[in-house]
N, C-alpha and C positions, 0 to 999 in steps of 0.2 A: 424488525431490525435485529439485529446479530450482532457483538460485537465480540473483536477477537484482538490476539496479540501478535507482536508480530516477534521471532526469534532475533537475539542478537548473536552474530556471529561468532563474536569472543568467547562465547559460553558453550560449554559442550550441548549439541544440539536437543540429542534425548531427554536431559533435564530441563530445556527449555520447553519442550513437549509437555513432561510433567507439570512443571511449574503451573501452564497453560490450564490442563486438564484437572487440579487441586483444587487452583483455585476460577473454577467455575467458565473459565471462558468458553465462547460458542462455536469457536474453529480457529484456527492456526494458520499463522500467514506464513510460510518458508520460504525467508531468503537463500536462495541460492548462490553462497558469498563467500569468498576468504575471509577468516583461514577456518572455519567451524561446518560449514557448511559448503565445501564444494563437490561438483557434480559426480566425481569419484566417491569421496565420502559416503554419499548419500546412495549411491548405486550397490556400493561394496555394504551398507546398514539396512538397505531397502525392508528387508524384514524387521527389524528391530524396528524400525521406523514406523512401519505401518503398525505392527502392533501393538504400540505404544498409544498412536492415534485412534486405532480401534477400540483399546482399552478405556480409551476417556468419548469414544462419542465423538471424534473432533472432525469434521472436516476441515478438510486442508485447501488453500491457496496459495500461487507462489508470485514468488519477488527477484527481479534479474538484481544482480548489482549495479547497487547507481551511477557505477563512474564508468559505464560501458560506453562508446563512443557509440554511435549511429551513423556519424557523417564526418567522420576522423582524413583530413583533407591526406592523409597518404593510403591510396588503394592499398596497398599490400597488409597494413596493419588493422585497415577497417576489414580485410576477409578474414582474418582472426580473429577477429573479436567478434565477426558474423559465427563461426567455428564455435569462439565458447559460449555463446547465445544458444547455436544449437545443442551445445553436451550442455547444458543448463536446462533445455527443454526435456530433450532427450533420460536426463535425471526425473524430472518433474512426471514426468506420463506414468511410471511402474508407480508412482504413488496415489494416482486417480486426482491428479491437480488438474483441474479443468478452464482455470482464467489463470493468466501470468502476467505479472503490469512491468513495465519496462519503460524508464526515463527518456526524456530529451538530449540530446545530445550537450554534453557536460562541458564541450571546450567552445562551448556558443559565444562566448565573449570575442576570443581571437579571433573568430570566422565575420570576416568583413563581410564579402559576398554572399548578402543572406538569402535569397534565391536560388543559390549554389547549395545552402546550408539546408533547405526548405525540400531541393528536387534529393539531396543525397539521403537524408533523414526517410524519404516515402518510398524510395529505394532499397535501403536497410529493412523495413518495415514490414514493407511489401513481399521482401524475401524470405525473411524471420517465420514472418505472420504463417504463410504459408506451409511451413515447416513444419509449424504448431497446430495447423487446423490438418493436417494430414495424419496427424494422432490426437486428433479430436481435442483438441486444446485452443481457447479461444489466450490471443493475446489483446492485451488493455495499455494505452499509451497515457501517459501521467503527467499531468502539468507540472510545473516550476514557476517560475518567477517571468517577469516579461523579459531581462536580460539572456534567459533561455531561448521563450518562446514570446511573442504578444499573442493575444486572444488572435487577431485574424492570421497569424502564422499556425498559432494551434488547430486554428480550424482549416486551413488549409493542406495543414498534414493529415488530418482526419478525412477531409474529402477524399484527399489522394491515395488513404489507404482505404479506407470502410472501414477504419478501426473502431471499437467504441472507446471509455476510458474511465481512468481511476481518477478519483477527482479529487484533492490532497486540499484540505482545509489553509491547512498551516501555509503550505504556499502559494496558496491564492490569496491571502493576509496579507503577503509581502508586495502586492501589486497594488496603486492605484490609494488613495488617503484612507482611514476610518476605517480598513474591512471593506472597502466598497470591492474591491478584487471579486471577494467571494458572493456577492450578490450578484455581480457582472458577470460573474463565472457561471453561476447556478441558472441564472437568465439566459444563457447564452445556449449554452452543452447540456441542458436536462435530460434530454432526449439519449443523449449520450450515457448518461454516468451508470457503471455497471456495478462499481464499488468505491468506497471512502477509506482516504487516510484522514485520522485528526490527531491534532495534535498543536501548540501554543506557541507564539512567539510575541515579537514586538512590532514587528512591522516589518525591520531589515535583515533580520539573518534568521537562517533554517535551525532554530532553537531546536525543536520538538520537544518544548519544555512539557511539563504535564498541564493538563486542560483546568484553567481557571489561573496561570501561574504568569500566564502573558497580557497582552492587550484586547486580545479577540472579544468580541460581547457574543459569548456561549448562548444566553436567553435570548436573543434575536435569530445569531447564526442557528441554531438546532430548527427551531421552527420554519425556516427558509427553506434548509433544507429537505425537510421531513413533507412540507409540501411539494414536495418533485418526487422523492425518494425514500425507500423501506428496504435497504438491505442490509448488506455485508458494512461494517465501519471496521478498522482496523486503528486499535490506540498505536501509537508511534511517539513513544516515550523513551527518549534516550537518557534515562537517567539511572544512574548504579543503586538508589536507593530503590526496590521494586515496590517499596508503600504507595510511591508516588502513581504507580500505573495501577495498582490499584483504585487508588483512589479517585484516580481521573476513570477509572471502569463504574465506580459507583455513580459519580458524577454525571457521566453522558446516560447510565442508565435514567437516571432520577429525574435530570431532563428531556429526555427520549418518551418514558412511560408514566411518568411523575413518580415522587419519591413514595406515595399509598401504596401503589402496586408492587414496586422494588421492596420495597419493605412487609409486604405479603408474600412476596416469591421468596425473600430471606428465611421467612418464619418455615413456610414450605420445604425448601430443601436443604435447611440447615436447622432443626427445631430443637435439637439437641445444644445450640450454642447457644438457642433461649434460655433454655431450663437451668445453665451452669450460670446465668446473668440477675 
């Protein structure tokens, strides 16, 4: 298991890199996003970029902006937004970003006709996708809540595309009483999941508070998951103070590997932090 951060956009993005590679993380997630990180940006930086990432070790992954439609009921504005999908890709490839995870469609609520909502989403997808795997770039389709998607609408976008997917903790929490979302999720899509977001909330809204700060039971959910899955986790901590994502980094470590071993790989590559304590 891996776990990394992910950049916020507000922040100049190279110090986000830094930040990343300081303090200890395992790869870097790049949103591709207003206003810190758009695809110009990133293309006209590409160097600084990459150097920066080489300098710490980091591989990198990336992240569309979340409020991109997929199935935005006026043609003319979904092939635009099909357009910055592609220069979003198109950014991502000179930086060796090899999976890209890309939300559900965000105006699912007003979309009565959800069959309509189901065929345009695997359409969009479909197009994208291909886009993405013609420079060798796999795209990852990302759950939400069930007023997005329900599980057999997820899975039926998935069938339709062959997509595989990013499996978001925090908003499978919001589905279904207790956390049961996320075991119903984990049950369902294992076979699927190529990467994790985690991250806290209470049940109804997309907090991404830091891990231990919501409802979630972390000492159930980790083990659940960890028997399906060893990969990539991406903390997704929206908070200004960065102790918190810190802290939530120690945390998933300590129950990912148990806190013995975290606390032998501390001694390991910080031993000087011993000696001053």
């Amino acid at each position: 298991m891996l776990v990394g951060m992910m950049n916020d956009p507000n922040r100049e993005l190279l110090s986000e890199i830094e930040f990343a590679g300081e303090h200890s993380f395992e790869f870097f997630e790049l949103t591709i996003e207003y206003p810190g990180a758009m695809p110009d940006s990133i293309l006209q930086n590409r160097k600084k970029i990459s150097d920066i990432l080489s300098s710490y070790n980091l591989p990198v992954l990336g992240h569309m902006a979340w409020y991109f439609s997929i199935a935005h009921p006026y043609p003319s504005i979904q092939k635009a937004i099909i357009g910055e999908i592609n220069s979003a890709i198109d950014a991502a490839v000179p930086l060796k970003i090899k999976q890209l995870t890309l939300h559900p469609e965000f105006l699912s609520s007003i979309t009565k006709d959800r069959s309509l909502l189901i065929s345009r989403s695997i359409a969009t997808l479909n197009e994208v996708s291909d886009s993405a795997k013609s420079q060798k770039c796999e795209l990852l389709f990302e759950n939400f809540n069930d007023t997005a998607l329900s599980e057999d609408e997820f899975a039926r976008i998935l069938d339709g595309t062959k997509l595989n997917c990013t499996f978001d903790i925090g908003h499978a929490n919001m589905n279904g009483r207790n956390g049961s979302g996320i075991y119903s999720f984990l049950s369902r899509f294992s076979k699927k999941i190529r990467h994790v977001h985690a991250h806290d909330n209470f049940g109804k809204e997309d907090s991404h508070l830091p891990i231990g700060a919501g409802q979630i039971d972390w000492a159930k959910a980790i083990p659940a998951l960890k028997s399906y899955y060893n990969g990539t986790i991406t903390l997704e901590v929206h908070s200004k103070d960065r102790s918190l994502l810190l802290h939530s980094k120690e945390k998933l470590q300590a129950m990912w590997h148990g806190k013995k071993q975290v606390d032998a790989d501390k001694d390991y590559l910080q031993p000087e932090m011993k000696k001053q304590q």
